[in-house]
Structure formats: C-alpha cells, structure tokens
C-alpha positions as CSV (number, residue, x, y, z in Angstrom):
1,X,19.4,-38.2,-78.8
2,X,18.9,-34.4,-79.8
3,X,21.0,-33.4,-76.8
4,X,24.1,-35.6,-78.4
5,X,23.2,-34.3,-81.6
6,X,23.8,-30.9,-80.0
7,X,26.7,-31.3,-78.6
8,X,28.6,-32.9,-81.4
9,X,27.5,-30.3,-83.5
10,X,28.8,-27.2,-80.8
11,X,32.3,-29.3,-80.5
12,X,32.1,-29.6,-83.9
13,X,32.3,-26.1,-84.2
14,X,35.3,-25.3,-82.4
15,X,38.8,-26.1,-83.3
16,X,41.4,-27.2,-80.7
17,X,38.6,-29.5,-79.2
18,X,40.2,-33.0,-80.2
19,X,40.0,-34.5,-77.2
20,X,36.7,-33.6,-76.1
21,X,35.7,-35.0,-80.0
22,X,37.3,-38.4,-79.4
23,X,35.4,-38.2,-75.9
24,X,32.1,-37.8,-77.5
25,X,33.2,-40.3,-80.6
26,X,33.6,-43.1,-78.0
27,X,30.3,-41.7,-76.4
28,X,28.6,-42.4,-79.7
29,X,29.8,-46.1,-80.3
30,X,28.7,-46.9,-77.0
31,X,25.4,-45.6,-78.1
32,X,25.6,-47.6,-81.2
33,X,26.6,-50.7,-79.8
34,X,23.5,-50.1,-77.3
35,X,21.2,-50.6,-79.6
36,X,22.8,-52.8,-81.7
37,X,23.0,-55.5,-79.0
38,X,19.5,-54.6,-77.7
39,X,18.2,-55.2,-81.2
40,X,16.5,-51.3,-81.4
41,X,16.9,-48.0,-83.1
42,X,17.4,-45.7,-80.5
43,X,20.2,-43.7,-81.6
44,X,19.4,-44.2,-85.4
45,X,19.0,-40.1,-85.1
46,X,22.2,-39.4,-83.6
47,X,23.4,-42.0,-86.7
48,X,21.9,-40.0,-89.3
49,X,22.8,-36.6,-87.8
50,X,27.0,-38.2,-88.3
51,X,26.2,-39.4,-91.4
52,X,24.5,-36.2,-92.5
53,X,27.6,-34.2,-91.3
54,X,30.2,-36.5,-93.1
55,X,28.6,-35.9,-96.2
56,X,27.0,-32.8,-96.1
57,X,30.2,-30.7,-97.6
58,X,28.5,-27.0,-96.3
59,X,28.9,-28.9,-92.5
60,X,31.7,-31.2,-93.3
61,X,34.1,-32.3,-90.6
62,X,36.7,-32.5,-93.5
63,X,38.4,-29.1,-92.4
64,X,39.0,-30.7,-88.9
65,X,41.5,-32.7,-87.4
66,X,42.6,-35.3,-89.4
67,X,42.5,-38.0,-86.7
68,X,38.8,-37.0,-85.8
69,X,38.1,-37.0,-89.1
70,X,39.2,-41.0,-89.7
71,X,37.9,-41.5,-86.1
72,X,34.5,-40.5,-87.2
73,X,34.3,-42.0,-90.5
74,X,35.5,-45.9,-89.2
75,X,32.5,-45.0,-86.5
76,X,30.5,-44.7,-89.6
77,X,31.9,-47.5,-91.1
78,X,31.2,-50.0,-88.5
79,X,27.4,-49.1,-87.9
80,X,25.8,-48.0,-91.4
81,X,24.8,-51.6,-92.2
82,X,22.9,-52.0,-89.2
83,X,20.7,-48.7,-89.5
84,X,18.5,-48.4,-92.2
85,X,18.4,-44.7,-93.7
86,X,15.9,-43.6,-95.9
87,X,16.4,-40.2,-97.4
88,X,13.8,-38.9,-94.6
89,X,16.5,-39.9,-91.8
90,X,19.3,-38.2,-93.1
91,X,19.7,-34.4,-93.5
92,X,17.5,-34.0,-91.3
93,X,17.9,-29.9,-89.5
94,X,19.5,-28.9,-85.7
C-alpha cells in the first residue's frame, strides 16, 4: 500500500496527468472494494493517505482538475463508512 500511496502522490504532483489519475482512481476502488468484500483492512492506509490529501489544504487536490477532483471525493464518499479512522490513521507522512 505504500507503493500506491507513492504513486498517487507523484501523479498527484504533475498537471496534465488526468488520465493516468482516473487510471489510478479506478485502481484504488478496486482496492477498496477488495477488502470490503473480503471483510479486511488492507488498504485502510492507502484510505487514509486520500482522505489526508482531500483535506489537508497545504496537499489539496483542489487546484487540480476539476473532474479528478469530484472523481476522488465520490471515491471517498463511497468507502469512509467502512474504514474506521482514528486521528492516528490519517495525516499520517510519505
């Protein structure tokens, strides 16, 4: 999960890289829906890392495409009631 934490963040990082954002944004709900149909927490870190970034306005993903943007926040959406963060998961460092 740290290597998809890295690489979000480098894409992240770059403008002009929509596609390769929606790529990895459908590469994270797969991850999500992994666990959430195995009944585990695997990914909860790769969770918090997306959560950290969409509210975290120093690392925001606000300045970046609008459609990645609302991509990334129904992602949100549709997981954060299944993992459970404590204030220890999130802003957590890469």
């Amino acid at each position: 999960s740290l290597c998809v934490r890295v690489c979000v963040h480098a894409y992240a990082q770059q403008r002009g890289y929509t596609k390769s954002l929606m790529v990895m944004i459908k590469g994270m709900n797969s991850l999500f829906w992994m666990d959430l149909n195995s009944e585990s927490t695997r990914f909860q870190g790769v969770f918090a890392f997306l959560i950290d970034r969409l509210t975290d306005p120093e690392h925001s993903f606000e300045d970046r495409d609008a459609v990645v943007y609302g991509e990334l926040l129904k992602l949100a959406s549709r997981f954060v009631c299944y993992y459970e963060l404590t204030p220890a998961v999130t802003h957590t460092e890469v």
